[in-house]
N, CA, C and O atoms as a Tripos MOL2 file, in Angstrom:
@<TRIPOS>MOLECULE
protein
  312   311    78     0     0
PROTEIN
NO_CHARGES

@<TRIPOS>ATOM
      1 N           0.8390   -1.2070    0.0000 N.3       1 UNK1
      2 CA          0.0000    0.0000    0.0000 C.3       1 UNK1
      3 C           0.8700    1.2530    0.0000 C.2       1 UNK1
      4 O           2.0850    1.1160    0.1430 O.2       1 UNK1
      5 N           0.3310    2.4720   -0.1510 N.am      2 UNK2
      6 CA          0.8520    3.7930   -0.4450 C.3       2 UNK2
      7 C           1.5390    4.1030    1.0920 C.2       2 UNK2
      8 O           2.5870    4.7430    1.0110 O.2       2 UNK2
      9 N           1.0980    3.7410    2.5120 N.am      3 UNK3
     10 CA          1.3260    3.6860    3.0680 C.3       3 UNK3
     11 C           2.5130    3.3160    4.0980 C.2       3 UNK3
     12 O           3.0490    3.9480    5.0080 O.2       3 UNK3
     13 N           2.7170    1.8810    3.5070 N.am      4 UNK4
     14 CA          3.7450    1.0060    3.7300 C.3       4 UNK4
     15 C           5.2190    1.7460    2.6170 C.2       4 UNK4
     16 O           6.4020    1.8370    2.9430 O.2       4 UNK4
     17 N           4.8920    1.9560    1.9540 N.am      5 UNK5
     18 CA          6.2410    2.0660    0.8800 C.3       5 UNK5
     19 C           6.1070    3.6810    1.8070 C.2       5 UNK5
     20 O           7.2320    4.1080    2.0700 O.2       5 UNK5
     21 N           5.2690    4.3530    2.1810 N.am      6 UNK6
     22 CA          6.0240    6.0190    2.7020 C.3       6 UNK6
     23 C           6.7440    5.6070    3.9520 C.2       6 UNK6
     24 O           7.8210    6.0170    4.3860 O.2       6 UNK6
     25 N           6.0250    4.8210    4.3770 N.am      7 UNK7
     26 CA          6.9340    4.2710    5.4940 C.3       7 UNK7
     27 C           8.0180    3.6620    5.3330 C.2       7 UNK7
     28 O           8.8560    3.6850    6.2340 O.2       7 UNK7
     29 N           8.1830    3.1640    4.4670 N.am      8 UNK8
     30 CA          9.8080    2.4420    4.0840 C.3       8 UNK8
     31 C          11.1840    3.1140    3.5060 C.2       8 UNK8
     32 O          12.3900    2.8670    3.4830 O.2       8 UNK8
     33 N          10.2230    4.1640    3.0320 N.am      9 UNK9
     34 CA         11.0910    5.2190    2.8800 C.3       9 UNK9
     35 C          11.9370    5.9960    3.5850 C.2       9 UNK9
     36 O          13.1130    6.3580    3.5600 O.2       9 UNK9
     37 N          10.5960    6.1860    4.4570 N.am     10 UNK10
     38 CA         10.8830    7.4770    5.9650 C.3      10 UNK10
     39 C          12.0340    6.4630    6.5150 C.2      10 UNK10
     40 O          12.9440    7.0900    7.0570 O.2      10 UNK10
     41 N          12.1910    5.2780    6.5120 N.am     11 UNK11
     42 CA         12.8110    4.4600    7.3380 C.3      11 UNK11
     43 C          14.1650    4.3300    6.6680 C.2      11 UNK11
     44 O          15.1710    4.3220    7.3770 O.2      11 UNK11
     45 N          14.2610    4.2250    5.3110 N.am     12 UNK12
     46 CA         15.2440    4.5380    4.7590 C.3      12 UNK12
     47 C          16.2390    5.8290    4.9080 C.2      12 UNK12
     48 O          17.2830    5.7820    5.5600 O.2      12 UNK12
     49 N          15.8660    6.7500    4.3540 N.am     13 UNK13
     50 CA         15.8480    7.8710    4.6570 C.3      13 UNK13
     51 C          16.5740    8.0470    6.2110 C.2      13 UNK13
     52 O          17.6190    8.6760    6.3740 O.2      13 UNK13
     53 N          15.9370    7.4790    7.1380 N.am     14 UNK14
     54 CA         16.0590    7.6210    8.7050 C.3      14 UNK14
     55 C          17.7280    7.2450    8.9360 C.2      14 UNK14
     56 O          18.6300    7.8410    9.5230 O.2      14 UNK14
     57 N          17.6610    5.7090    8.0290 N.am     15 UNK15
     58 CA         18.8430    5.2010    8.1800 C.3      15 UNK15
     59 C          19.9900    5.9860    7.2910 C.2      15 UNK15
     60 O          21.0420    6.1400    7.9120 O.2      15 UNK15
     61 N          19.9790    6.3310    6.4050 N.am     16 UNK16
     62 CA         20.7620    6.6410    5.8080 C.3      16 UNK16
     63 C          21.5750    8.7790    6.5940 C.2      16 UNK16
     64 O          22.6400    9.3910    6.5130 O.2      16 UNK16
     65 N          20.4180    8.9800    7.1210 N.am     17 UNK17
     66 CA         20.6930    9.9210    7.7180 C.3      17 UNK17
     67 C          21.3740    9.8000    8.9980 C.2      17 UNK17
     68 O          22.0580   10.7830    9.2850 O.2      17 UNK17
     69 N          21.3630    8.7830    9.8970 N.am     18 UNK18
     70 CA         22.1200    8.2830   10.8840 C.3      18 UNK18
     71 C          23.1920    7.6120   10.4080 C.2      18 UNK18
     72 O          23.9900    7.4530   11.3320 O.2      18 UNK18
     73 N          23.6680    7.0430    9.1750 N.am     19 UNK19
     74 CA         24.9230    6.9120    8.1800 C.3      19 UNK19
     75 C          25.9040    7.5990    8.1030 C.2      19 UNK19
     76 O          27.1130    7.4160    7.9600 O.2      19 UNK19
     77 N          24.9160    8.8220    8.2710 N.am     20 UNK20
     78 CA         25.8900    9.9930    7.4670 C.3      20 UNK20
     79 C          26.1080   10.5460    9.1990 C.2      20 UNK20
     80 O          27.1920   11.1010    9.3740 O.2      20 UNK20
     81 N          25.6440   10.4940    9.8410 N.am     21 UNK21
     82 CA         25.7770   11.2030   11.0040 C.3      21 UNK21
     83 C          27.2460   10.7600   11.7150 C.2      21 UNK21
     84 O          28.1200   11.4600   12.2270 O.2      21 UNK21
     85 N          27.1020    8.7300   11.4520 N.am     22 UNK22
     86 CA         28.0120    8.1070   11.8980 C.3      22 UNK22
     87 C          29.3770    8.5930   11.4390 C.2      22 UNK22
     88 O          30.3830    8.6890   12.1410 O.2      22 UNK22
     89 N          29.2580    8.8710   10.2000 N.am     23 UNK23
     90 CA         30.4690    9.0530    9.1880 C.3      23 UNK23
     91 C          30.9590   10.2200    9.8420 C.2      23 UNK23
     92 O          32.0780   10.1030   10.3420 O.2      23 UNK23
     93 N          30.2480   11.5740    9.9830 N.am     24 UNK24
     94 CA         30.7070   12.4720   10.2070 C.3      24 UNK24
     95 C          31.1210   12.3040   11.6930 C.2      24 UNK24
     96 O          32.2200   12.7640   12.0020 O.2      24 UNK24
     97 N          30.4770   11.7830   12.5180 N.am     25 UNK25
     98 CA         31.5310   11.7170   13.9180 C.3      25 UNK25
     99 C          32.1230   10.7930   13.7020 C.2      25 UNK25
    100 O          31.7150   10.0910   14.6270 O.2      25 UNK25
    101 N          32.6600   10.3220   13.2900 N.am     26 UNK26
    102 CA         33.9520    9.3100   13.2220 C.3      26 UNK26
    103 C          35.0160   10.4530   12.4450 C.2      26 UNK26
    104 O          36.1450   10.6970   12.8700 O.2      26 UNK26
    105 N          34.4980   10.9930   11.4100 N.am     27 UNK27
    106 CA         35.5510   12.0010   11.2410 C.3      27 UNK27
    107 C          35.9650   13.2530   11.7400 C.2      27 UNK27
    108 O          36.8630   14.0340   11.4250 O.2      27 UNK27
    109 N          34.8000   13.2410   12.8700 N.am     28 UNK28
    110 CA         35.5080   14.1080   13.8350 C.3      28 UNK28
    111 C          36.0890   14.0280   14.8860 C.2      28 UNK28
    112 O          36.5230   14.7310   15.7980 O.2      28 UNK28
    113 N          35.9880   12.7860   14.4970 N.am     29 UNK29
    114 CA         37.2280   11.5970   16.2340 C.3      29 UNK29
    115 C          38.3040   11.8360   15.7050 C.2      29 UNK29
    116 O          39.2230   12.4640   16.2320 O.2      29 UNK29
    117 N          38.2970   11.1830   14.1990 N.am     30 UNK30
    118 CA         39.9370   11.0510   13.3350 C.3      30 UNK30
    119 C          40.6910   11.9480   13.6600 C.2      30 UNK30
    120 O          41.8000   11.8060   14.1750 O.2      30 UNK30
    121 N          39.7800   13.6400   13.1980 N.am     31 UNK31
    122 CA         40.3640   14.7550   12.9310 C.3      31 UNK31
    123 C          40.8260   15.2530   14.8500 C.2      31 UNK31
    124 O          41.6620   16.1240   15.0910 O.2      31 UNK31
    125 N          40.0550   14.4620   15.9770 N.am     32 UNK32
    126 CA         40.7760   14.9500   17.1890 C.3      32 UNK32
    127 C          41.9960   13.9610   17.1090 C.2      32 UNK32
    128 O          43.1370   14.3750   17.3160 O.2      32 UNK32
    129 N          41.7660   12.8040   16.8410 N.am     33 UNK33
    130 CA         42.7740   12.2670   17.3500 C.3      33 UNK33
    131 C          44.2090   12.5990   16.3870 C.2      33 UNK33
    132 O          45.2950   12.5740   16.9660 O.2      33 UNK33
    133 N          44.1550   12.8820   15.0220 N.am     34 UNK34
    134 CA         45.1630   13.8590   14.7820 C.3      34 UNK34
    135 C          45.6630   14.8320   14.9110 C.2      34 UNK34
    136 O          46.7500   15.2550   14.5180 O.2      34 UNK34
    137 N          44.5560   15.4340   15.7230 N.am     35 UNK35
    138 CA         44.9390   16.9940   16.1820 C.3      35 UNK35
    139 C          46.0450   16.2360   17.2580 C.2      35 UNK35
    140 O          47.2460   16.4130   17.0490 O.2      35 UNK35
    141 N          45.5840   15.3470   18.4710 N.am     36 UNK36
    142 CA         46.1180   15.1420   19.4470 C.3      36 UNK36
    143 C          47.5660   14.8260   19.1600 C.2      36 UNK36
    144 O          48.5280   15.2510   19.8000 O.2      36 UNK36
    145 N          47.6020   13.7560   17.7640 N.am     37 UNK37
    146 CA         49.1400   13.5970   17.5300 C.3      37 UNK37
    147 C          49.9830   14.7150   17.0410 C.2      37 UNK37
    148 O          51.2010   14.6430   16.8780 O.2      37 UNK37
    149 N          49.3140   15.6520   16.8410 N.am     38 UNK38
    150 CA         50.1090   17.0550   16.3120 C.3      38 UNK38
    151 C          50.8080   16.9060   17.8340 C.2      38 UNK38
    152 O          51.8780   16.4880   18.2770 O.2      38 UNK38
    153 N          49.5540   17.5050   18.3820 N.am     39 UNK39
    154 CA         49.7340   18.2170   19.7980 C.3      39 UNK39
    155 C          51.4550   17.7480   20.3070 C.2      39 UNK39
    156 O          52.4790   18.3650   20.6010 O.2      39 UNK39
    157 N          50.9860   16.1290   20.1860 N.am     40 UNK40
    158 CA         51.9060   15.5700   21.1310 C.3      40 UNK40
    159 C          52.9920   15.7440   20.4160 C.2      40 UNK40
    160 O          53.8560   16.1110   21.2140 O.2      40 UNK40
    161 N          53.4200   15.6890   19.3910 N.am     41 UNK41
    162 CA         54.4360   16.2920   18.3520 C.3      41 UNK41
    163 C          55.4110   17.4870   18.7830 C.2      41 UNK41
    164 O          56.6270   17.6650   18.8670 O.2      41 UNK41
    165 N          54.1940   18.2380   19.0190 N.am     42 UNK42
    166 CA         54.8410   19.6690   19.8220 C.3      42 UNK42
    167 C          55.1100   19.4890   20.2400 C.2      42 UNK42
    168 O          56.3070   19.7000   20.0410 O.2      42 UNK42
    169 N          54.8530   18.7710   21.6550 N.am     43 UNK43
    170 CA         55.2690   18.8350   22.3350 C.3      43 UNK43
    171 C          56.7460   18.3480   22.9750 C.2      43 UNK43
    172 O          57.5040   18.8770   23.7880 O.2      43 UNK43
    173 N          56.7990   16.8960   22.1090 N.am     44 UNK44
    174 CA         57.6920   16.1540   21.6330 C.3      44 UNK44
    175 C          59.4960   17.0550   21.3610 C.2      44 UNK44
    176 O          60.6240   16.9590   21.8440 O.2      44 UNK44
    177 N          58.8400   17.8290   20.3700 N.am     45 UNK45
    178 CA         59.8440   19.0040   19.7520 C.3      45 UNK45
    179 C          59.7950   19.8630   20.5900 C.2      45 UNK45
    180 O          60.9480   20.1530   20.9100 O.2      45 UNK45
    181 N          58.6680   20.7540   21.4240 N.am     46 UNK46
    182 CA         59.2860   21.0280   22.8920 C.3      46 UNK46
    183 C          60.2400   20.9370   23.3800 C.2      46 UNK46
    184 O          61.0690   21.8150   23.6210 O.2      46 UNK46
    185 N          60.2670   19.3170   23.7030 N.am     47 UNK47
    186 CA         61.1510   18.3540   24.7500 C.3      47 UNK47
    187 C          62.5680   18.6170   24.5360 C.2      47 UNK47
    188 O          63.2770   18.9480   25.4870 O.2      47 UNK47
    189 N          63.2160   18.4460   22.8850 N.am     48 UNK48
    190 CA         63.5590   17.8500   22.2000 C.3      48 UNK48
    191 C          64.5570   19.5670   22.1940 C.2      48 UNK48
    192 O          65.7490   19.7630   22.4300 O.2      48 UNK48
    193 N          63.7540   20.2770   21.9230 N.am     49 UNK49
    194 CA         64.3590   21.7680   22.2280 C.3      49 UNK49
    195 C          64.9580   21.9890   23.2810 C.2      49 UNK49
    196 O          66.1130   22.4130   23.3260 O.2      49 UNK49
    197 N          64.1510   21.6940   24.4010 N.am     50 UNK50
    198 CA         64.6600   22.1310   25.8000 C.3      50 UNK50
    199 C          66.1030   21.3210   26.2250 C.2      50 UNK50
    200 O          67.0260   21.7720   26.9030 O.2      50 UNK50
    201 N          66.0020   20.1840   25.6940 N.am     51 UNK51
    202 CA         67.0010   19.4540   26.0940 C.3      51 UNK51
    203 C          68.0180   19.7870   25.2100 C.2      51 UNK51
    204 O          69.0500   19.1820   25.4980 O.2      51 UNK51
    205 N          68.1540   20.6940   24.0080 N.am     52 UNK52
    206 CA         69.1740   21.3310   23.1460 C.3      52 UNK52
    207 C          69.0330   22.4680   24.0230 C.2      52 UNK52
    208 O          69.8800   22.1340   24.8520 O.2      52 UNK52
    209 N          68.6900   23.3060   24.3480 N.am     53 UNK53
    210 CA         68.8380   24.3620   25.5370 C.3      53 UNK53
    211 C          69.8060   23.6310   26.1470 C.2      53 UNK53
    212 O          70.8960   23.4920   25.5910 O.2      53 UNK53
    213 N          69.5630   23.1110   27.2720 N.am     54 UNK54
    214 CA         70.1450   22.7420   28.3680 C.3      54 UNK54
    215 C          71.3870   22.3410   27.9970 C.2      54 UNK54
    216 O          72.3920   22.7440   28.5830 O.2      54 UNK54
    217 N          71.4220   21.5070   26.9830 N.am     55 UNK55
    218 CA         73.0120   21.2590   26.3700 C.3      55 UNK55
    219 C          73.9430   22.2330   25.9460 C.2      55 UNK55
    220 O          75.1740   22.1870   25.9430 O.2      55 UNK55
    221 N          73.0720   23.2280   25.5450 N.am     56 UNK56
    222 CA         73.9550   24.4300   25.1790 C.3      56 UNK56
    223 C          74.4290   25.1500   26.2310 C.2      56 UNK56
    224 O          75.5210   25.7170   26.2120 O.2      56 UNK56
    225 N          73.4260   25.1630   27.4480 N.am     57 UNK57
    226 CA         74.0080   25.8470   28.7250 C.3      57 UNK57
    227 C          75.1750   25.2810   29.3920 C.2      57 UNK57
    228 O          76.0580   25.9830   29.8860 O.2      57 UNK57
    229 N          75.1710   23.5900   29.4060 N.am     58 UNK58
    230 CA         76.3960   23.2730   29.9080 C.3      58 UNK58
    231 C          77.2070   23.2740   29.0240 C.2      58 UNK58
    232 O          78.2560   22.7830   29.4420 O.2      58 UNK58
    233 N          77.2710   23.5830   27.9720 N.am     59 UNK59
    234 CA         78.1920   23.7560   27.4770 C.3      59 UNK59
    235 C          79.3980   25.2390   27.3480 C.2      59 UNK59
    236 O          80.5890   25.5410   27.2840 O.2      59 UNK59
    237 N          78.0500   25.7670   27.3740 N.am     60 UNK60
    238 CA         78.7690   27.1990   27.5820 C.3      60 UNK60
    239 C          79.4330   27.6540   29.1650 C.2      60 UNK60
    240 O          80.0550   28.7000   29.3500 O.2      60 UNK60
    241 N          79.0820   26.3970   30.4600 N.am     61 UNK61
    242 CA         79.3980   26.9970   31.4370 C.3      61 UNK61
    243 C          80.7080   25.7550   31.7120 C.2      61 UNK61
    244 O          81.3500   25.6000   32.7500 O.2      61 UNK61
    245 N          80.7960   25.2000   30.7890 N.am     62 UNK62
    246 CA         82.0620   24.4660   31.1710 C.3      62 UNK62
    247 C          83.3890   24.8230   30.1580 C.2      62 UNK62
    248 O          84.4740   24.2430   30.1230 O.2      62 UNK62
    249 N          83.0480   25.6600   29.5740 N.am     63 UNK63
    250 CA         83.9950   27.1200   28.7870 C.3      63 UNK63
    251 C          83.5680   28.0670   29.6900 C.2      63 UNK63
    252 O          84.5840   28.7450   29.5340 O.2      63 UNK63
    253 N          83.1970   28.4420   30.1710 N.am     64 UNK64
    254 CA         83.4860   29.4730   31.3780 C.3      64 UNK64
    255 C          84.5050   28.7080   32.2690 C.2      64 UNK64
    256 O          85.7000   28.9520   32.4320 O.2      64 UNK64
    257 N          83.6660   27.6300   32.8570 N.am     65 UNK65
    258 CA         84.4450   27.4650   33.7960 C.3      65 UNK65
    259 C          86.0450   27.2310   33.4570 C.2      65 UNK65
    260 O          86.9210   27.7990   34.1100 O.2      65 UNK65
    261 N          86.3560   26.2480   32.2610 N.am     66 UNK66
    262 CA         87.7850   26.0960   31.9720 C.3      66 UNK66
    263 C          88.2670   28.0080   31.4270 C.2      66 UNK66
    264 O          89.4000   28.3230   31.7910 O.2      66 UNK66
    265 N          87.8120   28.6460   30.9780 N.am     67 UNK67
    266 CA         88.3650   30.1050   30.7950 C.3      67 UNK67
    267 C          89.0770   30.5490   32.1440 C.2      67 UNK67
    268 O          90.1750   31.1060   32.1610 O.2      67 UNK67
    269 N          88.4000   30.2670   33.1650 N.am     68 UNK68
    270 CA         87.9580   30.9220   34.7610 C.3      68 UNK68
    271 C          89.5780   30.1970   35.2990 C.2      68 UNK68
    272 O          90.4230   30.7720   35.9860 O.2      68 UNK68
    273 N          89.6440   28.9360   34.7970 N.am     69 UNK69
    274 CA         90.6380   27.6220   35.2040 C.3      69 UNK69
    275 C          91.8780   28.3020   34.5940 C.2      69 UNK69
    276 O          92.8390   28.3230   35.3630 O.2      69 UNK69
    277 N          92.0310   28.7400   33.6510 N.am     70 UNK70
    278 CA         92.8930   29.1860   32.7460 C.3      70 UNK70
    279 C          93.6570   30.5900   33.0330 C.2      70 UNK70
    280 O          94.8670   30.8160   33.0250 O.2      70 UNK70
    281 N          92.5660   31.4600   33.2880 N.am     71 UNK71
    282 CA         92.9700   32.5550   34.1440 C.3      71 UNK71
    283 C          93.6080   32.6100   35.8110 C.2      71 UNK71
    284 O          94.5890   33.2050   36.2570 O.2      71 UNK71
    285 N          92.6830   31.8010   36.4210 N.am     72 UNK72
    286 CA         93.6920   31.4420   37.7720 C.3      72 UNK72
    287 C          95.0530   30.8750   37.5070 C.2      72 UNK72
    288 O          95.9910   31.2480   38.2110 O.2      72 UNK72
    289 N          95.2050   30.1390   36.6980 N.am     73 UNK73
    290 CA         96.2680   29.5080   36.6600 C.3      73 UNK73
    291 C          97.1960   30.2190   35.8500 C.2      73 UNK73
    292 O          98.3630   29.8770   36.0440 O.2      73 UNK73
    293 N          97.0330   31.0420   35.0600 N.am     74 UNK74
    294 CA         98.1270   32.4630   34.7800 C.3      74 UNK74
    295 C          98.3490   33.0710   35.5640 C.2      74 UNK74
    296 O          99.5410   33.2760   35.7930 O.2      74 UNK74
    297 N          97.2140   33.7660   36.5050 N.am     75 UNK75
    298 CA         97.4660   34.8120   37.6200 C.3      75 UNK75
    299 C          98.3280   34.3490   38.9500 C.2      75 UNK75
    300 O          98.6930   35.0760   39.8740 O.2      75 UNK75
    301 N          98.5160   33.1520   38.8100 N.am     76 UNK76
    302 CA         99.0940   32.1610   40.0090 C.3      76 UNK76
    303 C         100.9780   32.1240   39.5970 C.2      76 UNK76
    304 O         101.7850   31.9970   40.5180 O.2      76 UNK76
    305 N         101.2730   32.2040   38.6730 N.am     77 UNK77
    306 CA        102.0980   31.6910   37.7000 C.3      77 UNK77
    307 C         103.0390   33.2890   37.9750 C.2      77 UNK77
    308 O         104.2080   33.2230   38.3520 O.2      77 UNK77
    309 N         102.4920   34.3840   37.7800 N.am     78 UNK78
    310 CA        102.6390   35.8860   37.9790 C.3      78 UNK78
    311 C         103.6540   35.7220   39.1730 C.2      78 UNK78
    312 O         104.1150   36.7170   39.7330 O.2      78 UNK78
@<TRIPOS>BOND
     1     1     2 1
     2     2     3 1
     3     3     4 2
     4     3     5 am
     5     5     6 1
     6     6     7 1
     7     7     8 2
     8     7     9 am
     9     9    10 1
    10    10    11 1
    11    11    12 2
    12    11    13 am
    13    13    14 1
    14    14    15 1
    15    15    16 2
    16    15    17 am
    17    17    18 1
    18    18    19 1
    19    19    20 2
    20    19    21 am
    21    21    22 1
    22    22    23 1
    23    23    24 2
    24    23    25 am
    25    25    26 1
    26    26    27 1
    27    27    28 2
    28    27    29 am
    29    29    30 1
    30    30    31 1
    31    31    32 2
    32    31    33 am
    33    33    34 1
    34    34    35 1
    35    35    36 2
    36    35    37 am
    37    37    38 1
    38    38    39 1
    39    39    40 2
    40    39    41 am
    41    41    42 1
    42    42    43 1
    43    43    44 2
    44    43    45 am
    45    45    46 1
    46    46    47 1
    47    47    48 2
    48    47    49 am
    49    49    50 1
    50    50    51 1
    51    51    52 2
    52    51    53 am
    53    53    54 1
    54    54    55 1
    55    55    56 2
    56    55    57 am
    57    57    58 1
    58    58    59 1
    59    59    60 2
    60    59    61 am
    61    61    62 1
    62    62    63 1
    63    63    64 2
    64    63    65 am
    65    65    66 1
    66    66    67 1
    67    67    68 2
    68    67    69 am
    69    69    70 1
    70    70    71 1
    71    71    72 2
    72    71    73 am
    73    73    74 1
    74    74    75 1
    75    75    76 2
    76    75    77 am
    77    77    78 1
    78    78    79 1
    79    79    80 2
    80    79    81 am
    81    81    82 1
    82    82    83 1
    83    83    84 2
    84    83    85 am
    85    85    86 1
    86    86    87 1
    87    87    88 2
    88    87    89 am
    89    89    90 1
    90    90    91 1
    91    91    92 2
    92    91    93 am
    93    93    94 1
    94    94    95 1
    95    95    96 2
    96    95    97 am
    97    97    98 1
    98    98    99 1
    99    99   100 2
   100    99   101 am
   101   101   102 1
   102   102   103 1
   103   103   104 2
   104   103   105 am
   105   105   106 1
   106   106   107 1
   107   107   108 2
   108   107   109 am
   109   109   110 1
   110   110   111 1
   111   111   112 2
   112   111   113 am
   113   113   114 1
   114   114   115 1
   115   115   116 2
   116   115   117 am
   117   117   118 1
   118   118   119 1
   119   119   120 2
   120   119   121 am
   121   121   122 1
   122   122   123 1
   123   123   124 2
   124   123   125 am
   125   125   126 1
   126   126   127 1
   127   127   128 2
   128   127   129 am
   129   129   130 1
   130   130   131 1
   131   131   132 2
   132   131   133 am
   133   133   134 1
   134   134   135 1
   135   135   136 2
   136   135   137 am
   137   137   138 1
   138   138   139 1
   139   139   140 2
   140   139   141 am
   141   141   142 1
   142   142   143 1
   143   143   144 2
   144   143   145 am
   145   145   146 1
   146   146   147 1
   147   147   148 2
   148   147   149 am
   149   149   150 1
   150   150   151 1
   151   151   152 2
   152   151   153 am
   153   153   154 1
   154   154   155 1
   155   155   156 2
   156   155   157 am
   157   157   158 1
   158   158   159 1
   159   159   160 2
   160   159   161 am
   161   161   162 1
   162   162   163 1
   163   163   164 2
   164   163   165 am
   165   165   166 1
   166   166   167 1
   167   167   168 2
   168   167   169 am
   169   169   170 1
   170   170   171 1
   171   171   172 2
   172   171   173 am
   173   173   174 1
   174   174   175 1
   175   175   176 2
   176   175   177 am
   177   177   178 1
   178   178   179 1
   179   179   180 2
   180   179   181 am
   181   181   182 1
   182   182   183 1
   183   183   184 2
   184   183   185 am
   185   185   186 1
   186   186   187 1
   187   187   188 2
   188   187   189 am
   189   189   190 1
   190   190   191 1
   191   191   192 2
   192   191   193 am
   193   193   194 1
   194   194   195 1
   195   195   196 2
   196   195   197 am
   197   197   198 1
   198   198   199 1
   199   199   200 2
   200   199   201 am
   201   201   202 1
   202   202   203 1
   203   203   204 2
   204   203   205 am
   205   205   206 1
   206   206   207 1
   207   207   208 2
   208   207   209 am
   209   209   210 1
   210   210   211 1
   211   211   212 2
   212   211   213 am
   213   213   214 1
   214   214   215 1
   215   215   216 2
   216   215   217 am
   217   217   218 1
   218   218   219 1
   219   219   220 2
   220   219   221 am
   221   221   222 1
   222   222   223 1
   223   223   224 2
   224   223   225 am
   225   225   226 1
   226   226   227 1
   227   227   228 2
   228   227   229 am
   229   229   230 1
   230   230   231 1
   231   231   232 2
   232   231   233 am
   233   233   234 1
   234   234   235 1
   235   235   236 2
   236   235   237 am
   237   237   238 1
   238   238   239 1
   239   239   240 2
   240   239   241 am
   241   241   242 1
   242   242   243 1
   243   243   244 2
   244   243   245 am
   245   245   246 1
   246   246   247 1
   247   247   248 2
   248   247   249 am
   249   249   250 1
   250   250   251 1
   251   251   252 2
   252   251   253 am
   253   253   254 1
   254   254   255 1
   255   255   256 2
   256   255   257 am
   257   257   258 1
   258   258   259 1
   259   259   260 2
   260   259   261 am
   261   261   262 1
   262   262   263 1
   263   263   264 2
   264   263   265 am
   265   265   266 1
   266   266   267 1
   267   267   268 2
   268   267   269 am
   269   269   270 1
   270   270   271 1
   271   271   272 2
   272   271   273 am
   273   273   274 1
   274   274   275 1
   275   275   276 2
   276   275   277 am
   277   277   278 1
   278   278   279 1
   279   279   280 2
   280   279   281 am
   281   281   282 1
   282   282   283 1
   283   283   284 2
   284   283   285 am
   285   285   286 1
   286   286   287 1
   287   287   288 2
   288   287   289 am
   289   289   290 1
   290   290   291 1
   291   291   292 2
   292   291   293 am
   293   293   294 1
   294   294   295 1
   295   295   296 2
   296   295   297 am
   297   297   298 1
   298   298   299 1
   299   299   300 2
   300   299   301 am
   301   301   302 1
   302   302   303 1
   303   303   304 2
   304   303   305 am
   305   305   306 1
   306   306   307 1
   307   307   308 2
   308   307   309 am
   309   309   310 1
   310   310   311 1
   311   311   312 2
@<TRIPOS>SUBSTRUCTURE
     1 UNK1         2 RESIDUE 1 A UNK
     2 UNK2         6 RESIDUE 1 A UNK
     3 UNK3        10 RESIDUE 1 A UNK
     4 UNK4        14 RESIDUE 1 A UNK
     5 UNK5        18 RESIDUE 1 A UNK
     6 UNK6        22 RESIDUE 1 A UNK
     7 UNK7        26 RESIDUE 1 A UNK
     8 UNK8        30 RESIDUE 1 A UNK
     9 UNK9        34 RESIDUE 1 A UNK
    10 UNK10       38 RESIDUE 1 A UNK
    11 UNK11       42 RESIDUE 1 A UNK
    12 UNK12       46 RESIDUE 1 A UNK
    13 UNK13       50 RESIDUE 1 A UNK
    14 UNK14       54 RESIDUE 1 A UNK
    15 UNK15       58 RESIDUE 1 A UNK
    16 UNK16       62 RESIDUE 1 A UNK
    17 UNK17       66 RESIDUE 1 A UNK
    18 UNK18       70 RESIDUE 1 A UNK
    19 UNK19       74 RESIDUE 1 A UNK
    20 UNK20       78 RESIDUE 1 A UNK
    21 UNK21       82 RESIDUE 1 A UNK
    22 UNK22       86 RESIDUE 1 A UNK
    23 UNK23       90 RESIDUE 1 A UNK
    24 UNK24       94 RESIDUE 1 A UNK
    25 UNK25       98 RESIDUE 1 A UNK
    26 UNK26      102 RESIDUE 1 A UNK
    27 UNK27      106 RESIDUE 1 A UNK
    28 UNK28      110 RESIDUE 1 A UNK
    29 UNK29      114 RESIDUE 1 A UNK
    30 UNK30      118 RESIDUE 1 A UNK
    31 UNK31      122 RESIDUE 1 A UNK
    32 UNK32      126 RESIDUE 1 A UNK
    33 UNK33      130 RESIDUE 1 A UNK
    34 UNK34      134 RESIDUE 1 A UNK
    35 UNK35      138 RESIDUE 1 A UNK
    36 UNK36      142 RESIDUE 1 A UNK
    37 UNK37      146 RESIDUE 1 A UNK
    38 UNK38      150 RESIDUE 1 A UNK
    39 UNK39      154 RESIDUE 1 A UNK
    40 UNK40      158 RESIDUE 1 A UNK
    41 UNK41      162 RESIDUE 1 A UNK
    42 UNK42      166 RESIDUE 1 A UNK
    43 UNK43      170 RESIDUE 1 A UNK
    44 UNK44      174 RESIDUE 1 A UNK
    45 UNK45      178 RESIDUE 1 A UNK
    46 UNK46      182 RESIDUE 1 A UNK
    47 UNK47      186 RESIDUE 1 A UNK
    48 UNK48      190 RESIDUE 1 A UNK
    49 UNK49      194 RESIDUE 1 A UNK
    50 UNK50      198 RESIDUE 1 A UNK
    51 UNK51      202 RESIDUE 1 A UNK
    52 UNK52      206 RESIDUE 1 A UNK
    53 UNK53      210 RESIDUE 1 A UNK
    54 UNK54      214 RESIDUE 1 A UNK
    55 UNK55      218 RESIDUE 1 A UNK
    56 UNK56      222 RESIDUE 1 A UNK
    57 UNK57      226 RESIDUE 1 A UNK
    58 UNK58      230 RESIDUE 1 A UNK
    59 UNK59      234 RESIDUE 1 A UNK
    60 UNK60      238 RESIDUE 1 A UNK
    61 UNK61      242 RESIDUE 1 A UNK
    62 UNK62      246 RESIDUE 1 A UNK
    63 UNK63      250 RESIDUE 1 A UNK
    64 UNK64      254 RESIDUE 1 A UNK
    65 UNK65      258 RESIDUE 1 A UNK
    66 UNK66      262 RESIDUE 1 A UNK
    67 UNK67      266 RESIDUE 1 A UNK
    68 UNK68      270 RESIDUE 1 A UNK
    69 UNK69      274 RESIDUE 1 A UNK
    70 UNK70      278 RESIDUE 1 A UNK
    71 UNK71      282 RESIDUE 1 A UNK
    72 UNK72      286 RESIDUE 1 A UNK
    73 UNK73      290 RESIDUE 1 A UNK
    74 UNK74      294 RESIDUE 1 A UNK
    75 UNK75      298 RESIDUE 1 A UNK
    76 UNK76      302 RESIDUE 1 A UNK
    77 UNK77      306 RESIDUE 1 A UNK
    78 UNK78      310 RESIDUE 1 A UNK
């Protein structure tokens, strides 16, 4: 009947619209959970920075310190 087929439709229709719904939150999981691997990326390279910082600081304070070593030991020498 005219009835049954509007109804099969609506039902179609129903489903295919909860399809698309699915699709789109799943691609908006994807798109967090790649955001998240950015994130962690950064952060990563953050890390990755800081610990080139820090290397550069001891580095520069153990040329101080041997400069510092170098100078006492001229001024001693005097």
């Amino acid at each position: 009947s005219l009835q049954e087929r509007n109804l099969q439709e609506r039902n179609l229709q129903e489903r295919n619209l909860q399809e698309r719904n699915l699709q789109e939150g799943n691609l908006q999981e994807g798109n967090l959970q790649e955001g998240n691997l950015q994130e962690g990326n950064l952060q990563e390279g953050n890390l990755q920075e800081g610990n080139l910082q820090k290397g550069n600081l001891r580095e520069s304070n153990l040329r101080e310190r041997h400069k510092q070593n170098r100078n006492h030991s001229q001024s001693r020498m005097c």
